[in-house]
C-alpha positions as CSV (number, residue, x, y, z in Angstrom):
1,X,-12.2,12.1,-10.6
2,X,-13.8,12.4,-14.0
3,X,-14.1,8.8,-15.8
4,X,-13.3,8.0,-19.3
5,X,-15.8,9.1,-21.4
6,X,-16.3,12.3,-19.8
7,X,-12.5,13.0,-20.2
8,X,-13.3,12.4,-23.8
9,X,-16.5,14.1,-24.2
10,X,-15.1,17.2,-23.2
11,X,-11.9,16.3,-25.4
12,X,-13.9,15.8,-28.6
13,X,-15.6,19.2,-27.9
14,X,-12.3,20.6,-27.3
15,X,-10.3,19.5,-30.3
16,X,-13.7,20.7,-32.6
17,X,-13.5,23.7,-31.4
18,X,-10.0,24.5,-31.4
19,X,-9.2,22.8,-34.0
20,X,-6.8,20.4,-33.1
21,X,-4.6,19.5,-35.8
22,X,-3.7,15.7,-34.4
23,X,-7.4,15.0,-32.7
24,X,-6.7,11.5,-32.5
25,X,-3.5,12.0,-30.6
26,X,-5.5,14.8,-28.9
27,X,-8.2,12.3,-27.4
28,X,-5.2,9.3,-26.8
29,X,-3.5,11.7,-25.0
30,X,-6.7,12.9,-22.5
31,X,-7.1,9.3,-21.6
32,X,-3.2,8.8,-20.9
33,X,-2.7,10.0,-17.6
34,X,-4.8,7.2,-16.1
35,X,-2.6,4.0,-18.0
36,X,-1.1,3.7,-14.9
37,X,-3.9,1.8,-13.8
38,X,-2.5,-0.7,-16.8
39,X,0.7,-1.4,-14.4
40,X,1.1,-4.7,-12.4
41,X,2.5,-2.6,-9.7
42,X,0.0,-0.1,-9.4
43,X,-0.6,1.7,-6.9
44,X,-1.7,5.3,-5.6
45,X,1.7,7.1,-5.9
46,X,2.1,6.3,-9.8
47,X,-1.1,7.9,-10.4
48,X,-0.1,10.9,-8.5
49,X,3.1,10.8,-10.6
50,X,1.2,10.4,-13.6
51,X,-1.1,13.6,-12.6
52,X,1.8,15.8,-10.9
53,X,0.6,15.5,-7.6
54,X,3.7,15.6,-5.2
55,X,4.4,12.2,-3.2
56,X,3.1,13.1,-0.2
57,X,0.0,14.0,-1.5
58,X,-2.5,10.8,-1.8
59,X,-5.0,10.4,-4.6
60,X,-8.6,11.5,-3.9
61,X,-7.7,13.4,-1.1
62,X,-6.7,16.6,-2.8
63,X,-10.1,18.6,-2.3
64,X,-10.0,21.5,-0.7
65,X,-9.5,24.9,-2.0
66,X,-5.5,25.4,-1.0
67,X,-4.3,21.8,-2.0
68,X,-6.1,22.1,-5.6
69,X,-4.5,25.7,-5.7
70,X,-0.9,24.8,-4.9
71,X,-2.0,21.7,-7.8
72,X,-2.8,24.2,-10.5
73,X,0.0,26.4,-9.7
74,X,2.4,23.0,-10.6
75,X,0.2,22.2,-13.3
76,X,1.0,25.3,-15.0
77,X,4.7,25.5,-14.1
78,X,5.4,22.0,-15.5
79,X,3.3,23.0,-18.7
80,X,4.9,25.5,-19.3
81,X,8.4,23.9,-19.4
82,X,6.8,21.1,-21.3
83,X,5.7,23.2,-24.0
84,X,9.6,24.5,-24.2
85,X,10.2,21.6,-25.7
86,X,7.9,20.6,-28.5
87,X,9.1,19.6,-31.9
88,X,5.9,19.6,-34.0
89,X,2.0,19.5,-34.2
90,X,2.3,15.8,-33.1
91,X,3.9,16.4,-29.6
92,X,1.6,19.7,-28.7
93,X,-1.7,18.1,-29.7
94,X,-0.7,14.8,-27.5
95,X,0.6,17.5,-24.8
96,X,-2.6,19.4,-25.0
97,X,-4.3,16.5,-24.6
98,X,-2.5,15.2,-21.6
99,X,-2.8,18.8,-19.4
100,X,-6.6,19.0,-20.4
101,X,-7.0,15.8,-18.4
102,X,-5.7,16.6,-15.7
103,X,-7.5,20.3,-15.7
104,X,-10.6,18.4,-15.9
105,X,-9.7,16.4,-13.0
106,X,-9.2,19.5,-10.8
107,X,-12.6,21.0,-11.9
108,X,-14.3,17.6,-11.5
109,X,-12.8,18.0,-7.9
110,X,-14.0,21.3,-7.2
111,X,-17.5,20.6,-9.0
112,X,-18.5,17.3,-7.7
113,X,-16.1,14.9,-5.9
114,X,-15.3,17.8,-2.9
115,X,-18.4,19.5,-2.1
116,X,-20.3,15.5,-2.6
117,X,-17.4,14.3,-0.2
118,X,-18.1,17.5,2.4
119,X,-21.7,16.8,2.3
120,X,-21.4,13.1,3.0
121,X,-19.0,13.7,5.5
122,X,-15.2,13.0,6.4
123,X,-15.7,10.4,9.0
124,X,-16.0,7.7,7.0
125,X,-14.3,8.5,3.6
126,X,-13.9,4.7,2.6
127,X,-17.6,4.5,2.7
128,X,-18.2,8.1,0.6
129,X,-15.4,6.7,-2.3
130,X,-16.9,3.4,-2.1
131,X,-20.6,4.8,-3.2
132,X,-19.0,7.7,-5.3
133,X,-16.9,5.2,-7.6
134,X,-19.8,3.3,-8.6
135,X,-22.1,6.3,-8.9
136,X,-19.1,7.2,-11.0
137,X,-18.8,4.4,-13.1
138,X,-23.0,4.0,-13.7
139,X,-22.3,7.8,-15.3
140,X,-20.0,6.8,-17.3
141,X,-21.2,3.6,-18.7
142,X,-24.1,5.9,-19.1
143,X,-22.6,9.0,-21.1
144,X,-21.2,6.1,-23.4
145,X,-24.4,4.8,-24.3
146,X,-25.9,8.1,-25.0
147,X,-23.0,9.8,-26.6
148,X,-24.3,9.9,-30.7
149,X,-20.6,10.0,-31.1
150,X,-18.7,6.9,-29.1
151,X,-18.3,5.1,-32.1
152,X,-16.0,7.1,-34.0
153,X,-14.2,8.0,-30.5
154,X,-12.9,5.0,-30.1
155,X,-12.3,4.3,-33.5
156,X,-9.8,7.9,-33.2
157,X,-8.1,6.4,-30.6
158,X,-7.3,3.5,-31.3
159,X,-6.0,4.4,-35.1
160,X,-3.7,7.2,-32.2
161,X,-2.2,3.9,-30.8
162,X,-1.3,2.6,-34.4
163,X,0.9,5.9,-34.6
164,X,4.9,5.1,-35.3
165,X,5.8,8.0,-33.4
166,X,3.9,7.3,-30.2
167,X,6.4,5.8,-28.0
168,X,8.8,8.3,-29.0
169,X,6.3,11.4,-27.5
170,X,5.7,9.5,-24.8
171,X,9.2,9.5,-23.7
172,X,9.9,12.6,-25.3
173,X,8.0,14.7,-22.4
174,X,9.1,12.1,-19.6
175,X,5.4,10.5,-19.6
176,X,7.2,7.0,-19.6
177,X,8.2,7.4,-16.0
178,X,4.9,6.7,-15.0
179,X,3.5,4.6,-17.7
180,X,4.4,2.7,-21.2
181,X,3.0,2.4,-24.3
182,X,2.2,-1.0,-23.8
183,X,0.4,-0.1,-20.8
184,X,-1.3,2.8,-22.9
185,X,-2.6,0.1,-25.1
186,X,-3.8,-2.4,-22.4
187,X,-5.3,0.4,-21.0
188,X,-8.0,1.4,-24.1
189,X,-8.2,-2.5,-24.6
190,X,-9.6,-3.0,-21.3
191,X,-11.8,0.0,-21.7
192,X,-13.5,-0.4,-24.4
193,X,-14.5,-3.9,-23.6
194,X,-15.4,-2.4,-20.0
195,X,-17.9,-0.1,-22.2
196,X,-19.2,-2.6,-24.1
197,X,-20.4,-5.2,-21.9
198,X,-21.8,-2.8,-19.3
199,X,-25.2,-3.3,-19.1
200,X,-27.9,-0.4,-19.8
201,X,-27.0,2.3,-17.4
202,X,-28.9,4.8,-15.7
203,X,-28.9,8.0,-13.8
204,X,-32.7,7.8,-12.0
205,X,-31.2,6.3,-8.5
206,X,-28.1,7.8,-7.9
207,X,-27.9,9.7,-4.6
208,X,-24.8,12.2,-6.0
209,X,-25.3,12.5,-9.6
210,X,-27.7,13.3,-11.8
211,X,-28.5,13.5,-16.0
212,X,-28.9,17.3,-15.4
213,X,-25.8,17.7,-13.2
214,X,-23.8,15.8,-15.2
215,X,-24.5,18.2,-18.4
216,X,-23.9,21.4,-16.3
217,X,-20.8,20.0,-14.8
218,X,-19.6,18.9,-17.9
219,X,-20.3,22.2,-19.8
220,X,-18.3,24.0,-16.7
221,X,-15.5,21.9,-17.3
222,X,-15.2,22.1,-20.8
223,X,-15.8,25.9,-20.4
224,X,-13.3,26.5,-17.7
225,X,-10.4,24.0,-19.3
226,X,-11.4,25.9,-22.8
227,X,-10.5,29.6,-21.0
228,X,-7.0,27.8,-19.5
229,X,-5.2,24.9,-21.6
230,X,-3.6,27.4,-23.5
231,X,-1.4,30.1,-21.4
232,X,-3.1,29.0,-17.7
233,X,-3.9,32.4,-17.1
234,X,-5.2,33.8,-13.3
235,X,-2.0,32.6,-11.3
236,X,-4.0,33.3,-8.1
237,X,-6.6,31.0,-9.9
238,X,-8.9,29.3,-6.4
239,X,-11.0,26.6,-6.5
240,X,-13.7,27.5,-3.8
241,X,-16.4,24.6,-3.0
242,X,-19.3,26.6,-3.9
């Protein structure tokens, strides 16, 4: 699925656009559903948790059209609920920011990670994550580098971590059964050191992505997340591998 700083390109775009009235809480919050990779104990079911995939469903291997359906029908039903429940412009822009990652995640698998998978074939999945991960990673070391605006990214998060009521949202919406703040924390620590001692990346070799699929892919995303964060319209929404 979509890496960091593509969750947080589109995020940036997002909370311009609409506005957002807590952006920096807006962008912590995109990158939250993956600080469960910040847990001792990780493992594949806590980032399913953390995403809303049921148990029996594995990481990666939600795909196809009628998996990523049955996904985006939950997605909106536990939204929904969520949003019941919020107290103030704090909790929806951290909200807002959690559901848009996981939106992305869904178009990233439609867009790139299923019909990339399909094409390289099922046989031998361990070998198509294997070179998709690192073709991943290369993209996103890359987007970091190139983004004008990384700088003052990370500078929004991590004045969001600094925020008294954090830990409160956090266990306000039940995100805390997946991850902590402490983990939130170790998680953006990691990161950004991650971004900054990856050498110069580059797009010109990669056999799955490229600098012009990557813009179009991102623009669809951002479009498509843009048209649904807000009431998840199209309850018959599919997710055909075009």
């Amino acid at each position: 699925m979509p890496y960091a700083m593509t969750h947080l390109i589109i995020a940036d775009r997002f909370a311009e656009k609409r506005n957002i009235p807590e952006r920096e809480l807006f962008l912590l919050a995109n990158v939250a559903p993956d600080a469960v990779h910040a847990r001792r104990d990780y493992r594949g079911e806590i980032k399913a948790g953390s995403h809303y995939l049921q148990p029996e469903e594995t990481w990666g291997e939600v795909y196809e059209e009628v998996p990523m359906n049955i996904w985006y029908a939950r997605l909106k039903s536990i939204y929904t609920e969520k949003q019941k429940i919020v107290r103030n412009e704090k909790d929806d822009s951290f909200l807002k920011g959690y559901f848009l990652h996981i939106l992305a995640d869904i178009f990233n698998g439609q867009l790139l990670y299923g019909p990339n998978l399909i094409k390289y074939g099922t046989d031998d999945v361990t070998g198509f994550r294997r070179v998709y991960r690192s073709e991943c990673l290369e993209q996103d070391f890359y987007l970091y580098q190139t983004c004008p605006k990384n700088r003052e990214i990370m500078e929004s998060i991590f004045c969001a971590l600094d925020e008294p009521d954090l830990g409160d949202i956090i266990h306000h919406f039940g995100f805390d059964e997946n991850f902590s703040l402490h983990n939130l924390k170790d998680k953006m620590v990691v990161q950004v050191q991650d971004f900054r001692s990856a050498p110069r990346a580059s797009l010109d070799d990669l056999e799955m992505i490229t600098e012009e699929s990557t813009k179009r892919i991102i623009e669809h995303m951002f479009t498509e997340c843009d048209r649904m964060l807000y009431d998840f319209p199209d309850p018959e929404r599919t997710f055909r591998m075009d």
